[in-house]
C-alpha positions as CSV (number, residue, x, y, z in Angstrom):
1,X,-3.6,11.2,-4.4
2,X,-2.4,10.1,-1.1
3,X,-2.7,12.6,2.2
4,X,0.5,12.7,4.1
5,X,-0.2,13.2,8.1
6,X,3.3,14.9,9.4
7,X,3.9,14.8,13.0
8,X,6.5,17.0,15.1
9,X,8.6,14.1,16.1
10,X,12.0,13.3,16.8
11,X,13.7,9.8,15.7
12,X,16.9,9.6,17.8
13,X,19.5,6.8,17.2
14,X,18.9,3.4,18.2
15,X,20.3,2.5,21.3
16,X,22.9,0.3,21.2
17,X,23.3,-1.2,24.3
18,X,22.6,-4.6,26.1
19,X,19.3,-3.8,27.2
20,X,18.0,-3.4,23.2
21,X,17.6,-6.7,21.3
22,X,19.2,-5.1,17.4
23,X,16.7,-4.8,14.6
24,X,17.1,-7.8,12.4
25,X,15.5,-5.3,10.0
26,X,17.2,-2.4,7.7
27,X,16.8,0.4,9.8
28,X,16.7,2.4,6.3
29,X,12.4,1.0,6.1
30,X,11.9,2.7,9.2
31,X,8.6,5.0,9.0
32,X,6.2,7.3,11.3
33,X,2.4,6.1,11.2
34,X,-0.3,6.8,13.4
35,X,-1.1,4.2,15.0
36,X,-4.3,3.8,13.7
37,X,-2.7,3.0,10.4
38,X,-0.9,0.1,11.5
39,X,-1.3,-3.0,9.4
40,X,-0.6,-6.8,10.7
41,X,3.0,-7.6,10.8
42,X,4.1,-3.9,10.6
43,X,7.3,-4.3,13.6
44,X,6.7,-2.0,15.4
45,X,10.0,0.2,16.8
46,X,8.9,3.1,18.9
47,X,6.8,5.2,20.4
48,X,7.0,9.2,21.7
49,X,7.7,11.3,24.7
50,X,5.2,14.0,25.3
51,X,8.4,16.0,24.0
52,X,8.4,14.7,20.7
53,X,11.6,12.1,21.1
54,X,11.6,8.5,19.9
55,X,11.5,6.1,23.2
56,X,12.5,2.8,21.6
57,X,11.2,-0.8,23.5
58,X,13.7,-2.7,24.3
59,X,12.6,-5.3,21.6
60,X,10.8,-5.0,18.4
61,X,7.1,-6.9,17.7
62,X,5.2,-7.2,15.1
63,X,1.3,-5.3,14.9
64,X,-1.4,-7.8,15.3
65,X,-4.4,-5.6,15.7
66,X,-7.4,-6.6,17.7
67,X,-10.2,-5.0,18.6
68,X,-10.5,-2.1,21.3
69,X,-12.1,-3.7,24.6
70,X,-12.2,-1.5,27.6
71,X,-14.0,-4.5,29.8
72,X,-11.6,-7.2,28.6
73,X,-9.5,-7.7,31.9
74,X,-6.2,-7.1,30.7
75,X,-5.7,-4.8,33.4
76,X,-4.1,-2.2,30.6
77,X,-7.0,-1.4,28.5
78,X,-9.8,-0.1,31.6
79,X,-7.4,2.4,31.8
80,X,-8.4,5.9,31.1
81,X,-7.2,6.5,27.5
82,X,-8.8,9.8,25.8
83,X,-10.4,9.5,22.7
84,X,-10.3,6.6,19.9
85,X,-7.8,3.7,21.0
86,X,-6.4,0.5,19.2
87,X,-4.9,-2.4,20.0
88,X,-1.6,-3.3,18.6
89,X,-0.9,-6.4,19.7
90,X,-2.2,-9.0,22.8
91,X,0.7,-11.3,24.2
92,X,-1.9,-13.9,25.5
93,X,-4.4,-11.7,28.1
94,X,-2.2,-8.4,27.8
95,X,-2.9,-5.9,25.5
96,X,-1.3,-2.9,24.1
97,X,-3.7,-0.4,23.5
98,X,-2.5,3.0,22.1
99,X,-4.5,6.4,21.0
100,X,-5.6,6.2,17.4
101,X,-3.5,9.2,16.3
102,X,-0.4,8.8,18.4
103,X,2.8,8.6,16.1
104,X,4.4,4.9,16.1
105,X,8.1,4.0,14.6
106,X,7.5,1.0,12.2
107,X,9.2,-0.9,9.4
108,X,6.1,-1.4,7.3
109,X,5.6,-5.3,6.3
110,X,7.5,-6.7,3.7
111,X,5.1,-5.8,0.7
112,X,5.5,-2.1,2.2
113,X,2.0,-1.5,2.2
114,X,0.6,1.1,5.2
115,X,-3.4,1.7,5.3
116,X,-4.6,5.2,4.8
């Protein structure tokens, strides 16, 4: 049996203006997963207000996840971040760190498979 984590989210439409590169996904694959459960290659959509609404990037990535370094001179991930963190993705010296158990919009990988 598999748990199911539900988190009081909102997932508002995705903007369709010039400033937001279009999915070159189905939309219809989008899922919630902490972010903890992120696998490589997941493409990662969203995040959350404090309010509970999607806040979409203005372009997609894909999760590559590396290890949580507080001393690795990103300049992002010193800052003060409560609790367990990951790290998403690293575009060459910048990380994205992001707490363990906040809610991410994904569209799992191709084989659908989500850790947990």
């Amino acid at each position: 049996m598999k748990c199911l984590e539900f988190f009081p989210v909102i997932v508002t439409r995705y903007p369709q203006d010039e400033d937001h590169a279009p999915i070159l996904e189905d939309e219809v694959h989008a899922r919630i997963s902490a972010a903890e459960n992120v696998c490589d290659g997941d493409l990662i959509l969203a995040s959350f207000e404090d309010n509970g609404r999607s806040l979409y990037f203005n372009d997609q990535y894909p999760a590559s996840g590396y290890a949580y370094d507080p001393d690795c001179g990103c300049g992002v991930c010193p800052l003060d971040h409560a609790g367990p963190v990951v790290v998403l993705a690293d575009w060459g010296g910048w990380c994205d760190p992001w707490p363990a158990n906040a809610p991410v919009l994904i569209i799992p990988t191709e084989d659908g498979r989500l850790k947990g």
